[in-house]
C-alpha positions in Angstrom: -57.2 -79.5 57.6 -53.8 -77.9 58.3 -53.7 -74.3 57.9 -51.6 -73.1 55.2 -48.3 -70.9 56.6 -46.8 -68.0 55.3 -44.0 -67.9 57.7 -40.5 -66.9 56.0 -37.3 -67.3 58.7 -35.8 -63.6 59.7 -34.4 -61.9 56.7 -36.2 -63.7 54.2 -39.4 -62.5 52.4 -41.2 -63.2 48.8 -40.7 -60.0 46.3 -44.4 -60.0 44.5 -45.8 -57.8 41.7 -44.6 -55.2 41.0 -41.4 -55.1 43.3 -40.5 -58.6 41.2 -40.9 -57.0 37.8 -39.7 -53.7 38.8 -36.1 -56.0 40.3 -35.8 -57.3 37.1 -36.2 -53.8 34.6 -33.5 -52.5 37.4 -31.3 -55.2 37.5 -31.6 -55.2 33.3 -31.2 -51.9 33.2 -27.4 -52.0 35.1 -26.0 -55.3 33.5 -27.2 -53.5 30.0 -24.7 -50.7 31.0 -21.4 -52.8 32.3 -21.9 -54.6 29.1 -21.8 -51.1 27.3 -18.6 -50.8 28.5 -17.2 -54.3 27.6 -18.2 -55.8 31.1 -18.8 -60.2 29.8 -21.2 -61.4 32.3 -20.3 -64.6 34.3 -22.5 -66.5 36.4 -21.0 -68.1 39.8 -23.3 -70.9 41.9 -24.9 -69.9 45.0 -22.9 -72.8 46.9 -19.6 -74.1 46.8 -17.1 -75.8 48.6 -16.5 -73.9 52.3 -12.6 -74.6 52.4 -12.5 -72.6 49.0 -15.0 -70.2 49.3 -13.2 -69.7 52.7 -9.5 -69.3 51.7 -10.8 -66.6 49.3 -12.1 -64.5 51.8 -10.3 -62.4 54.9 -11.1 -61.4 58.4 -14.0 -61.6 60.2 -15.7 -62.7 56.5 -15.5 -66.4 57.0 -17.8 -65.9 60.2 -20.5 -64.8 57.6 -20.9 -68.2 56.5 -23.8 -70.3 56.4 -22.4 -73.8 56.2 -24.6 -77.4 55.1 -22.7 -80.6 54.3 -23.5 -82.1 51.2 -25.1 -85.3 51.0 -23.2 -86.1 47.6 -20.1 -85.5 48.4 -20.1 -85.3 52.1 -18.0 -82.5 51.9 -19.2 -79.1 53.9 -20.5 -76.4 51.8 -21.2 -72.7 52.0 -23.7 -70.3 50.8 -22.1 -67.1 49.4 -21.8 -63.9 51.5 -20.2 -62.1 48.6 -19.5 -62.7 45.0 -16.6 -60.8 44.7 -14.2 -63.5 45.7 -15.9 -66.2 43.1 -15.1 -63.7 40.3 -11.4 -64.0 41.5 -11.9 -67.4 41.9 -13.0 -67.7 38.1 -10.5 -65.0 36.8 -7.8 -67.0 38.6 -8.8 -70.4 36.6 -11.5 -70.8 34.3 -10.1 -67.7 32.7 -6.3 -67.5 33.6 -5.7 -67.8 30.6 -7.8 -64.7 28.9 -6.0 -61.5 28.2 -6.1 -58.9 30.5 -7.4 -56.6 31.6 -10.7 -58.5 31.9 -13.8 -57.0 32.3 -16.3 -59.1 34.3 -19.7 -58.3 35.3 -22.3 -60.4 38.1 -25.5 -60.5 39.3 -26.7 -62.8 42.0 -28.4 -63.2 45.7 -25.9 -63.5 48.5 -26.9 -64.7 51.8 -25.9 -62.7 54.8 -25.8 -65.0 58.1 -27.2 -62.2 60.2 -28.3 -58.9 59.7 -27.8 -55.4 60.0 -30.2 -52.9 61.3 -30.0 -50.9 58.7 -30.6 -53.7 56.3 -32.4 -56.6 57.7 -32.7 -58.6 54.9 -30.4 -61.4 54.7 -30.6 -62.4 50.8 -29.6 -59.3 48.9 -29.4 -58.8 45.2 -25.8 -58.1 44.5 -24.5 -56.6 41.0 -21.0 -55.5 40.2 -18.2 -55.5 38.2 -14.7 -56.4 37.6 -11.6 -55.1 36.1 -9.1 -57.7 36.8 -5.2 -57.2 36.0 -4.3 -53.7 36.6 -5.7 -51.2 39.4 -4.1 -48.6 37.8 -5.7 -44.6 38.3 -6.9 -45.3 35.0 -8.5 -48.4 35.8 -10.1 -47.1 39.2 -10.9 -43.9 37.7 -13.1 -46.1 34.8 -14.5 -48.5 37.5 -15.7 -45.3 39.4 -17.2 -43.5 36.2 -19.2 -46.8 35.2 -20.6 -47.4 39.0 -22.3 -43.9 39.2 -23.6 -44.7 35.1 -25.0 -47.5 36.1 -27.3 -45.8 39.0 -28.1 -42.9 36.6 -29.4 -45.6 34.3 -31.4 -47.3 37.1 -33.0 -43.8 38.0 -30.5 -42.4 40.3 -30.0 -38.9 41.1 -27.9 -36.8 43.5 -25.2 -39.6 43.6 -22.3 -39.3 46.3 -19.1 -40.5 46.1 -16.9 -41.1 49.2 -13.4 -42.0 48.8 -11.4 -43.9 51.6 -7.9 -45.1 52.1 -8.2 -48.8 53.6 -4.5 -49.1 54.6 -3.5 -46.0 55.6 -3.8 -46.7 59.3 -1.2 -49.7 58.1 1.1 -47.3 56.7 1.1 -44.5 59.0 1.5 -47.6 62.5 4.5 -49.3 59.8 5.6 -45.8 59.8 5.8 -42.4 61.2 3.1 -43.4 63.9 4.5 -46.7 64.8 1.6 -48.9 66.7 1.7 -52.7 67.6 -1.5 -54.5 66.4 -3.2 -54.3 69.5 -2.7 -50.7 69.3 -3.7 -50.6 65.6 -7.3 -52.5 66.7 -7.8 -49.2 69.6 -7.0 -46.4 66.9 -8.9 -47.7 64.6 -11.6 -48.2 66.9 -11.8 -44.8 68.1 -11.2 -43.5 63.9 -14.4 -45.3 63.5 -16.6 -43.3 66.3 -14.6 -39.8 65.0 -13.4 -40.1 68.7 -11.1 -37.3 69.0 -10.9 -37.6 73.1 -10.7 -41.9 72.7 -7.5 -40.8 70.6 -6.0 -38.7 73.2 -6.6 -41.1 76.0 -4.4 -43.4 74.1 -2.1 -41.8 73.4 -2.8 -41.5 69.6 -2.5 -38.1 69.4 -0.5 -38.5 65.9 -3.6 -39.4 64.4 -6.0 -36.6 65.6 -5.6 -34.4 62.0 -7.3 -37.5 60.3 -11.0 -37.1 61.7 -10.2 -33.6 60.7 -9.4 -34.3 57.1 -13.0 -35.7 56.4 -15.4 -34.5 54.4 -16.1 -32.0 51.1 -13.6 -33.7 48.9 -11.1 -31.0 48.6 -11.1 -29.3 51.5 -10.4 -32.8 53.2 -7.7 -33.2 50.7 -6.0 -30.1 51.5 -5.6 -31.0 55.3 -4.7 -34.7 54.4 -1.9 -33.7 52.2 -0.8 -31.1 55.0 -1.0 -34.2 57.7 1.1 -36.0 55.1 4.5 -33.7 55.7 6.9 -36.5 54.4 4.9 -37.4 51.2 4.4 -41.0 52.6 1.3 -40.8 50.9 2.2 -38.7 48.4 1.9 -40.9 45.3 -1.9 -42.2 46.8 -3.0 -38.9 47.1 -2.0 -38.4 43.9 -4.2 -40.9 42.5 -7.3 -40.6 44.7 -7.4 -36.6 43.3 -6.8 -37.7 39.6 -9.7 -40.9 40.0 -12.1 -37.5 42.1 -10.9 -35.0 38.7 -11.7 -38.0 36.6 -15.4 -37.8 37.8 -16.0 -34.2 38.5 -19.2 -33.1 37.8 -20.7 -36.6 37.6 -21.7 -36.7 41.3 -21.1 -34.7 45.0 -17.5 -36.2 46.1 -16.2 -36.7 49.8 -13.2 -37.9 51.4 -13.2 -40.2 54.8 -9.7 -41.5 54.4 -9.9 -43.9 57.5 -13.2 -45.0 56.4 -13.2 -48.8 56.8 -16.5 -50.7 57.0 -16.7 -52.9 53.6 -13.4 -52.6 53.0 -11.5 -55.7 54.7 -9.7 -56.8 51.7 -9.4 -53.2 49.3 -5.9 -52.1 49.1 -4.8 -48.3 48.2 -8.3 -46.6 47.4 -11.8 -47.6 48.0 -15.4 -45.9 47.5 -19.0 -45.8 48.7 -21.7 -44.8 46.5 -24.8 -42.6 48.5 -27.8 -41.0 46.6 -30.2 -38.5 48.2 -33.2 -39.9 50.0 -31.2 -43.2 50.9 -30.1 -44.1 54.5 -27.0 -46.3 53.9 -24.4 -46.6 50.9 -26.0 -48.0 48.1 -22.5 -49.9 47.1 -19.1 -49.8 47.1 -15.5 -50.5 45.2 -11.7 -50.1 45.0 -8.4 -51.9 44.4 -7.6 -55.6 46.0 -5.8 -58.8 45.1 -6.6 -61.7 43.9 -4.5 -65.0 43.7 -3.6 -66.9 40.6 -3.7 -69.9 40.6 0.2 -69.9 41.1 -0.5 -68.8 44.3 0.9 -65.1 43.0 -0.9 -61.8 43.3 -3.0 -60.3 40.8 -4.3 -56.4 41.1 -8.0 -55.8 39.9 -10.3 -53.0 40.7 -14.5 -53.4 40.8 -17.9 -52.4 42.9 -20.4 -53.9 43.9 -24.2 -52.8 44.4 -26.9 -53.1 46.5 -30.0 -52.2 44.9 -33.0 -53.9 47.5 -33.6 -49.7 48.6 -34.0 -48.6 45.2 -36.3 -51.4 44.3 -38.1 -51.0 48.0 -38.8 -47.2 47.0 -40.0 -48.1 43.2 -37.2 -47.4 41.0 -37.3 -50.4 38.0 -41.0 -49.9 38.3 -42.8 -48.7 35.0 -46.3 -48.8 34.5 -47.3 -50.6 31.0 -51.1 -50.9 30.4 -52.9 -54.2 30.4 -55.5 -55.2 27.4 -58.0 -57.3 28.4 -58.6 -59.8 25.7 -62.4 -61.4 25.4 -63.4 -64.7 24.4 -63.0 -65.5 20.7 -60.6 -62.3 20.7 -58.1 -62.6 17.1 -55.1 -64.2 18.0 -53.2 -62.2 15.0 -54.3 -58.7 16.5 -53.2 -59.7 19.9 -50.1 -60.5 18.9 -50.0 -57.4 17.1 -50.0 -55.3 20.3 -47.9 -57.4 22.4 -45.2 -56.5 19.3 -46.2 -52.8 19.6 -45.0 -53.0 23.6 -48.8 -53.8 25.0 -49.4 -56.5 27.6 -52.3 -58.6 27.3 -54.5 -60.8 29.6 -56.7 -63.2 27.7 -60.0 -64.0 29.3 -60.3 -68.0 30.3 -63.8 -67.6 31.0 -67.0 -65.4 30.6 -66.6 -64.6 33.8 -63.6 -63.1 34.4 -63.5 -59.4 35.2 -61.5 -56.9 33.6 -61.0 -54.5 36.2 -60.6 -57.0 38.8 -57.3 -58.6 36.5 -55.5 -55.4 36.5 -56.5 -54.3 32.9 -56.6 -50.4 31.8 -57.9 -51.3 28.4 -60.4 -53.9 26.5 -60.1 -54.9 23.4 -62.7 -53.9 21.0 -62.5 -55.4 17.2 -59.2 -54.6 16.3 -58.0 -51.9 18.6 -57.8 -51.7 22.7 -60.2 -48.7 23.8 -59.4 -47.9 27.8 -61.7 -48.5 30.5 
């Protein structure tokens, strides 16, 4: 007889009891709050067509696929990476027509072609949310407020926010620090490592002040709005403080205005969400584009989340006690407690064990007595 396998590929794994349970309260617990705020849930398919999931995404992105042809339609299909981009997708068409701005929330697996060390699961639960039509301060400032609400609600505490400025580099090389794109590809390079001395040897000494202007929110500020002598960036400066002000008090804030892993398609502000105790950002958000289905661009501003560590490290999980229900039990008092928030576990057999199923409490005439 064949021995039974319980191999998974790399990346994959089963989420069992409690972790399952515990995914779901979580999950629950987050869509319940973006629908507080007037978030309408939509529901995109894992798969779709490659050429459109493609054309919706930029960069290095497309590589991320995980492609299959379909036997249907012969055509060649594509697991998601992201659901972002099928929000736009669905904003663009399905509801071009809705008034705006629309409020859109999601909650779905993605499928990562490869890993990360410091993730190595490839299917992640991804929950987010839209606001598509304006990006607006006010917008971003309300897209930012409701990101950090939603972690409080899933248990979340000591919550960092860390603001970034996805094109500056753009600006500053189409600028007063001109750089071809080659040159672009180095600095940012060596903006990523914090390489001060990678800089120099380039010759990119312009852009030195920026690894400086990093961290506590305004202290970093201060010296990026002294690097920024000719108000370039004067107006998104502007906004990035008024979204922080917005927000004060709600969490920690910090500024990495070259910050740019996550952010291949965000526009004039994005932001990673940390907590204390997590290694890694625990989401992220900010401004982008989408195209209408006129082909003409359309501003929104969201997140996204990544809540596999929180579930890993028992957040969601709440511990309900189990009534163990004998043979010949009354149905009507059972269905008394499950009303009154109890769980039960109805015995199949006179053999079946109480303890053994999990149970903290038997039921005894007319009222569970603990065991």
């Amino acid at each position: 007889m064949q021995k039974l396998s319980n191999l998974l590929p790399e990346g994959f794994h089963d989420s069992l009891p409690p972790h399952a349970e515990a995914a779901s309260r979580l999950q629950r617990d987050v869509l319940d709050t973006l629908a507080s705020h007037g978030y309408a849930r939509v529901s995109p398919p894992l798969a779709e067509y490659e050429d459109v999931l493609a054309n919706r995404m930029t960069g290095s992105a497309k590589s991320d696929l995980m492609r299959f042809v379909d036997p249907i339609s012969q055509r060649t299909l594509a697991l998601r990476p992201d659901i972002t981009m099928q929000i736009g997708r669905i904003a663009a068409t399905s509801l071009a027509g809705q008034a705006r701005p629309l409020r859109l929330s999601y909650s779905g697996q993605v499928l990562k072609l490869r890993s990360g060390q410091l993730r190595p699961e490839r299917s992640r639960l991804q929950i987010g949310a839209e606001l598509i039509g304006t990006d607006s301060v006010i917008a971003a400032s309300e897209i930012v407020s409701v990101a950090i609400e939603a972690l409080e609600q899933a248990g979340v505490s000591g919550i960092t926010v860390d603001f970034t400025m996805p094109d500056l580099i753009d600006i500053l090389a189409a600028g007063p620090l001109p750089l071809n794109q080659a040159q672009i590809a180095e600095v940012r390079a060596e903006l990523d490592m914090k390489d001060a001395g990678g800089l120099a040897e380039i010759g990119a000494n312009g852009f030195l002040p920026l690894i400086e202007a990093t961290g506590p929110f305004h202290k970093a500020m201060e010296k990026l709005r002294n690097f920024d002598s000719e108000g370039l960036l004067a107006s998104r400066l502007d906004g990035i403080a008024e979204i922080a002000a917005s927000i004060a008090g709600q969490a920690n804030l910090t500024l990495d205005p070259t910050e740019r892993h996550g952010f291949e398609y965000q526009s004039w502000f994005g932001f990673t969400l940390f907590a204390e105790g997590f290694v890694g950002a625990l989401g992220r958000g900010g401004s982008y584009e989408i195209m209408d289905a006129q082909g003409q661009p359309e501003s929104a501003v969201g997140f996204s989340l990544y809540p596999s560590p929180l579930i890993d490290a028992g957040f969601g999980a709440k511990a309900k006690e189990l009534v163990f229900l004998p043979l010949g039990h009354d149905s009507t008092i059972s269905k008394k407690l499950r009303s009154d928030g109890w769980r039960t576990a109805a015995a199949l057999s006179d053999k079946d064990d109480a303890k053994a199923m999990g149970c903290t409490h038997i039921l005894n005439g007319d009222k569970p007595e603990k065991l």
